[in-house]
C-alpha positions in Angstrom: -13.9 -32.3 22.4 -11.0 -34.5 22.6 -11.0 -38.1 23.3 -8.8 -40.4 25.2 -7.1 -43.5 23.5 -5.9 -45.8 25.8 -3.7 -48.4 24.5 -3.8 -52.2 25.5 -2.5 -55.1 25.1 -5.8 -57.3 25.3 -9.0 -57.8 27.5 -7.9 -57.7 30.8 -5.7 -54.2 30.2 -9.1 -53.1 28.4 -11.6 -53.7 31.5 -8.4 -51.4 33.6 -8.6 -48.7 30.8 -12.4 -48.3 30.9 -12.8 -48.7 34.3 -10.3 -45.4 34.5 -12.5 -43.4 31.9 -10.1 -44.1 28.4 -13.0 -43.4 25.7 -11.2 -45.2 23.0 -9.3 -48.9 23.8 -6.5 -49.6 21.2 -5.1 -52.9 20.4 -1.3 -53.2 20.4 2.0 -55.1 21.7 4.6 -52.3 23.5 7.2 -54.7 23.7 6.8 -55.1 19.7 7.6 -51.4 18.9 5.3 -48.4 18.0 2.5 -50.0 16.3 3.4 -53.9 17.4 -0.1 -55.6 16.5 -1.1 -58.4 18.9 -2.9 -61.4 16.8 -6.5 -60.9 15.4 -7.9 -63.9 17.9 -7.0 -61.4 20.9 -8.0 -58.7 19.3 -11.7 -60.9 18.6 -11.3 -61.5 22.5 -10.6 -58.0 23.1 -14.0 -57.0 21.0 -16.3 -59.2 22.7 -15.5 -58.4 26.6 -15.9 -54.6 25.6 -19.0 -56.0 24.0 -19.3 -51.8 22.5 -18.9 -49.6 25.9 -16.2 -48.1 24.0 -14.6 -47.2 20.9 -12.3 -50.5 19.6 -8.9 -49.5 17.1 -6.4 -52.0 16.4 -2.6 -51.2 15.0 -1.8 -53.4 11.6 1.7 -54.2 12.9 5.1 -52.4 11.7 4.9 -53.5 8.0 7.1 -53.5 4.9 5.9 -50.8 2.4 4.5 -53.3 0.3 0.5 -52.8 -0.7 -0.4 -56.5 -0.8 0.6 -57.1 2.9 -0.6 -54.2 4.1 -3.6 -54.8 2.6 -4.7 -58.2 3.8 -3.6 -57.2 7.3 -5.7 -54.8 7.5 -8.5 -56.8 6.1 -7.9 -59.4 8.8 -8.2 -56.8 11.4 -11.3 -55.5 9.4 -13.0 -58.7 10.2 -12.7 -58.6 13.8 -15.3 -56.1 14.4 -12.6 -52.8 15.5 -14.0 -49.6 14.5 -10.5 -48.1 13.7 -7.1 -49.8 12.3 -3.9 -47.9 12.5 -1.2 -47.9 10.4 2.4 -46.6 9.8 3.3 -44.5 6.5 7.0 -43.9 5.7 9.0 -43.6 3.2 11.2 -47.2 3.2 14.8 -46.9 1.6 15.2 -49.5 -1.1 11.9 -51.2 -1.2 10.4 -49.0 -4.3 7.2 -48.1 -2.9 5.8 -44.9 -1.6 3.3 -44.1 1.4 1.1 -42.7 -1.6 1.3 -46.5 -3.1 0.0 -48.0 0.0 -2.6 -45.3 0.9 -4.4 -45.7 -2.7 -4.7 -49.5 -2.2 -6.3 -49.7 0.7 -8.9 -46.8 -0.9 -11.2 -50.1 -1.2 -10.9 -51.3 2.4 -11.2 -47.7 3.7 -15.4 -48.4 2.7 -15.2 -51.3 5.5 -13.2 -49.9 8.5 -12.2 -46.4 9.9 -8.4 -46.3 8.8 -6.1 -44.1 10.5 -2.6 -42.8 9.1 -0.1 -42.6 11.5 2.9 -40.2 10.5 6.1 -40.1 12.5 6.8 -36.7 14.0 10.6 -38.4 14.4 11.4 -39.2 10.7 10.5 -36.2 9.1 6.6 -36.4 8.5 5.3 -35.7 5.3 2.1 -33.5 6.0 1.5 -33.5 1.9 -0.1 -37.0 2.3 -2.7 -35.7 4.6 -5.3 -34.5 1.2 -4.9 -37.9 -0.6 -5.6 -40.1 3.0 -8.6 -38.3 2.6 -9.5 -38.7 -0.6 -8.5 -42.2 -0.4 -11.6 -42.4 2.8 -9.3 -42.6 5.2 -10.9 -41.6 8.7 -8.0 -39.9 10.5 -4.6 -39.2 11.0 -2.1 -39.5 13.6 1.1 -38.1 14.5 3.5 -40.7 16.9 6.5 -41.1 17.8 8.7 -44.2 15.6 11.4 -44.6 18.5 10.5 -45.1 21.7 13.5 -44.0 23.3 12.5 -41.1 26.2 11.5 -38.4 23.9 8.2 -37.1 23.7 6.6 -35.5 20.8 6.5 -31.9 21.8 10.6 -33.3 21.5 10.1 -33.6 17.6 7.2 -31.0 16.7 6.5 -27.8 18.3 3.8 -26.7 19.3 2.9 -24.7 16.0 4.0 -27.3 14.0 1.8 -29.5 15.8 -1.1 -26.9 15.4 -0.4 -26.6 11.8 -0.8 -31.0 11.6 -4.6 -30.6 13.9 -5.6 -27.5 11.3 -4.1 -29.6 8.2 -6.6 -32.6 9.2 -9.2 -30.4 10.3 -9.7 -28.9 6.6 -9.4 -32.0 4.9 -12.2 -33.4 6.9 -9.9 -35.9 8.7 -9.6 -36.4 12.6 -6.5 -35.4 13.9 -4.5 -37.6 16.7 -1.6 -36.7 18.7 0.5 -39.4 20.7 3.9 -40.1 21.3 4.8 -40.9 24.6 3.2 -38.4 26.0 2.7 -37.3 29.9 0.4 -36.0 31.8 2.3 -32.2 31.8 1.5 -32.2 27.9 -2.1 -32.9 28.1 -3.0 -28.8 28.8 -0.5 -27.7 26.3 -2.1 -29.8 23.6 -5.9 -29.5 24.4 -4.9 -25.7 23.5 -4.9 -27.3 19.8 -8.0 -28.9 20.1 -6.9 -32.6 19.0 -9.8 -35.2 18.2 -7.6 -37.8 20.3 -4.7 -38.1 22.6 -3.0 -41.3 22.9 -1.3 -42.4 25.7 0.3 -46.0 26.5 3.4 -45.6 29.2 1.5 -42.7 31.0 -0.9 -45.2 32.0 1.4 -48.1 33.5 2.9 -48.4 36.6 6.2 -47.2 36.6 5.1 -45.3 33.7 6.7 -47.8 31.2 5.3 -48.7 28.4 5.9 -52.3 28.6 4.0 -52.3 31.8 0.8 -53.0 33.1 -1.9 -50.4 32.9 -2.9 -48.8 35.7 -6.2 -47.5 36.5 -5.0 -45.2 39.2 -2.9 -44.1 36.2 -5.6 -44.1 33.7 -7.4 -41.9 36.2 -5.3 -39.1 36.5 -4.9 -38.8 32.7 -8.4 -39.3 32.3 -9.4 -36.4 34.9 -7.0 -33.6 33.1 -9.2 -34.4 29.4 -12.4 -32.7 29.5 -14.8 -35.8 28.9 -18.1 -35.6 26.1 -20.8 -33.0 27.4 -18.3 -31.4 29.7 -17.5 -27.5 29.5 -14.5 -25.7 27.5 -13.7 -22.2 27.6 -12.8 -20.6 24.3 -10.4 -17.5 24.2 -10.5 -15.0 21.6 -8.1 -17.2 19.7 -9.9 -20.1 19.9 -7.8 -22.2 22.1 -9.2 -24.5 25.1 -7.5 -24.0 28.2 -10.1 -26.4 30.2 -8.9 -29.5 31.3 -10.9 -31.1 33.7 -9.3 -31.0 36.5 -8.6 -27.4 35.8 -12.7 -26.7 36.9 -13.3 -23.7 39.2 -13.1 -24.6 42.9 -15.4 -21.7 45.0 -14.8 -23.0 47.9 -11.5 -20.9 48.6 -10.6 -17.7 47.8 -7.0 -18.7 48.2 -4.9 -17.8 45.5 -1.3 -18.0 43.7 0.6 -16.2 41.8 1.8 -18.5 38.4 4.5 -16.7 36.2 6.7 -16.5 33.6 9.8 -14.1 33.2 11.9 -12.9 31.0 10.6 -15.0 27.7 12.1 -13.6 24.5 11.0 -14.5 21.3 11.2 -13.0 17.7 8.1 -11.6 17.2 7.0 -9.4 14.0 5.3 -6.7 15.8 5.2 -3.0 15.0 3.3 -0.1 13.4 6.9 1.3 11.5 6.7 -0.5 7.6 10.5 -1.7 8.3 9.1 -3.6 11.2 7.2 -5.7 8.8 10.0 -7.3 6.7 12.1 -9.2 9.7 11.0 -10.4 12.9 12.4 -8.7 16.4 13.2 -9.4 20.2 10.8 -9.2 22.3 10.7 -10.2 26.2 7.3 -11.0 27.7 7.0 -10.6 31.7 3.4 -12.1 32.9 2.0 -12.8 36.0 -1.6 -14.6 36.6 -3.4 -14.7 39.8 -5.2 -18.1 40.0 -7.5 -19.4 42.3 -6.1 -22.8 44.5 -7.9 -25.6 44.6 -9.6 -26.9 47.9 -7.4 -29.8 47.9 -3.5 -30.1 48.4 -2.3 -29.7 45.6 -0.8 -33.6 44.2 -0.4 -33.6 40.8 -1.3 -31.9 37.2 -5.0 -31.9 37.8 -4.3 -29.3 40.8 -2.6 -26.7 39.2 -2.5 -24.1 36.6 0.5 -24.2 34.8 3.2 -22.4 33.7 3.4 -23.7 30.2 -0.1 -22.2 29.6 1.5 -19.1 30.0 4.2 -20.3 27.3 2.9 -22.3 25.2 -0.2 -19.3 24.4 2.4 -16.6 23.8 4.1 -19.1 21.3 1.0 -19.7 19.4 0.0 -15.9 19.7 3.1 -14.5 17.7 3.3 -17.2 15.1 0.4 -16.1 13.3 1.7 -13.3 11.8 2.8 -9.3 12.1 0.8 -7.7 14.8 1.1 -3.5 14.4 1.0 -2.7 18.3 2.3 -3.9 21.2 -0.6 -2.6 23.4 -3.0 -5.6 20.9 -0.4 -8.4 21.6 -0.6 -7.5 25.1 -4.4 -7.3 25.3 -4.4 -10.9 23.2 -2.6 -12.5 25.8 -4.1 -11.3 28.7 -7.6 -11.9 27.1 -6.2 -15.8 26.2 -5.8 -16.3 29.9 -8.5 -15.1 31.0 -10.7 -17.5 29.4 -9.2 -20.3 32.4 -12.0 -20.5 34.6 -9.1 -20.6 37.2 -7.6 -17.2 36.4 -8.7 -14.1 38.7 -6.5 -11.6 37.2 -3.3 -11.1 34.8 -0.6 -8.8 34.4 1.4 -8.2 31.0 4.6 -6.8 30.5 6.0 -6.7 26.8 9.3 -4.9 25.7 11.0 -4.4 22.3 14.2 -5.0 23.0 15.6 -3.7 19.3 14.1 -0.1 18.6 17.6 1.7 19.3 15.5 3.9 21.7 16.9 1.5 24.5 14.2 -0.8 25.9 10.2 0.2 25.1 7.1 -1.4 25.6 3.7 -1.6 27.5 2.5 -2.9 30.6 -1.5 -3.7 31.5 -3.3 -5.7 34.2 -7.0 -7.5 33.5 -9.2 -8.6 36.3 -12.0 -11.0 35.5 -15.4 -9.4 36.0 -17.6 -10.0 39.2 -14.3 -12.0 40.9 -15.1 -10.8 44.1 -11.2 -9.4 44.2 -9.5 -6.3 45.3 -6.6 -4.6 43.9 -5.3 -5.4 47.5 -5.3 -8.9 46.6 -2.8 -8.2 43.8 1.2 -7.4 44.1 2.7 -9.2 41.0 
């Protein structure tokens, strides 16, 4: 399950965010950069009108690496009754002391509150910290963005990098958050990594800046695309969750569209030859799904299937290592989409484009079982 963070500046943005379904309310000042705290009085304020219908973090401010300050900030915030307090680790030029420096002092504090690490996917983010947080007690980590400047973290951190940060945290016992201005197009591409929490601030506003007012309409339409506690997710035989809320099977129509992606070539190590082992080659992927529409005119994210699904799986499916046959990377992907509740049928094209044999490869189609479709229903 993944949560929703939703950040705020103090009570009044807190009653929007919960009224729109956010399951965790953070504490922080936009106009004050990434992790500007607000003062510990309206973050006391902020504790008592949710008075516990939610999840309550706080951000310690953008602090000098220096482990005295950081450590009575976040022993102010500790005493205002949050559940979570973020704060920033990087390295600072000049100032002599390392994240590692401030993470071991605030091992004490880490017996009080629920302390999460944030790590900035835009200055080079050091995942080696990741087993001492958690040895220090830290709670969780979090990957952000530092400069808030129109790039989004899928602009810093692909998506196996990211993948390799929510497996990193996973071992080590930690939870593993993923913001950085993100949108409402990169909630189904992350929920295929399985994140404990997804932040969002500028998604939620109106105008969708940052330094705005949340929204609840806004809040809403984030909120509907995160499957909430209790509700179902589909697994693939990789293990990735394709089910975003808004993503549920409509039965009400049998109308359906055709989603695809062409002529997608990536280095792949694929191949049952031994010299296909030792380097990588082109490959082009050609797939077609056939998804059911929803009921509803289609308005926004939480009405489609996308594209990037498509994508964003084959990326994650080739970086795990060699694969011996073409006709098993095919079947992988074709099984991966099928697990969408939405998906009907696929098709799968995959061709070697570097066997001096001119251009080979394999083709399948998969229905889902008991769909109720015909082959007539199908013309990729």
């Amino acid at each position: 399950m993944t949560l929703m963070l939703a950040s705020v500046t103090g009570p009044e943005e807190a009653e929007t965010a919960i009224a729109g379904g956010a399951d965790i309310i953070d504490l922080k000042d936009p106009a004050r950069g990434a992790l500007g705290a607000v003062e510990p009085e309206v973050v006391r304020r902020s504790v008592a009108a949710i008075g516990g219908r939610r999840l309550v973090s706080a951000v310690a401010g953008d602090l000098p690496m220096r482990p005295g300050l950081v450590t009575a900030s976040v022993a102010d915030l500790a005493g205002t009754g949050v559940a979570f307090v973020k704060l920033g680790l990087h390295r600072e030029d000049g100032v002599g002391h390392e994240p590692a420096t401030r993470i071991h002092a605030l091992a004490a504090l880490a017996q009080r509150v629920k302390l999460i690490g944030v790590l900035w996917a835009d200055r080079d983010p050091d995942l080696g910290l990741l087993p001492l947080l958690a040895e220090s007690g830290f709670a969780g980590a979090m990957l952000d963005t530092a400069q808030k400047d129109g790039r989004r973290l899928l602009d810093h951190m692909d998506l196996p990098r990211l993948r390799d940060f929510v497996a990193a945290c996973k071992r080590y016992g930690l939870l593993a958050g993923l913001a950085g201005s993100l949108e409402a197009p990169d909630i189904p591409r992350l929920l295929l990594l399985e994140p404990a929490v997804l932040g969002f601030r500028g998604a939620l506003c109106d105008g969708a800046r940052r330094t705005g007012t949340i929204d609840r309409d806004a809040v809403r339409t984030i909120r509907d695309l995160i499957p909430p506690e209790g509700g179902a997710s589909i697994a693939g035989t990789v293990d990735y969750h394709f089910l975003a809320r808004g993503y549920a099977p409509d039965r009400e129509t049998d109308v359906t569209d055709r989603v695809f992606v062409h002529d997608l070539v990536r280095p792949v190590r694929i191949g049952a030859y031994a010299h296909e082992r030792t380097a990588p080659q082109r490959v082009r992927f050609d797939v077609d799904v056939l998804v059911i529409r929803a009921s509803r005119p289609t308005q926004d994210m939480r009405d489609v299937f996308s594209y990037d699904l498509i994508s964003d799986g084959i990326r994650l499916l080739v970086d795990t290592g060699h694969v011996p046959l073409a006709e098993t990377l095919a079947e992988r992907i074709a099984d991966m989409l099928l697990a969408h509740p939405r998906v009907v049928k696929v098709s799968v094209k995959l061709e070697k484009l570097e066997t001096g044999s001119g251009t080979v490869g394999v083709a399948i189609e998969r229905t889902r079982a008991s769909n109720g479709m015909t082959d007539q229903d199908w013309d990729p």
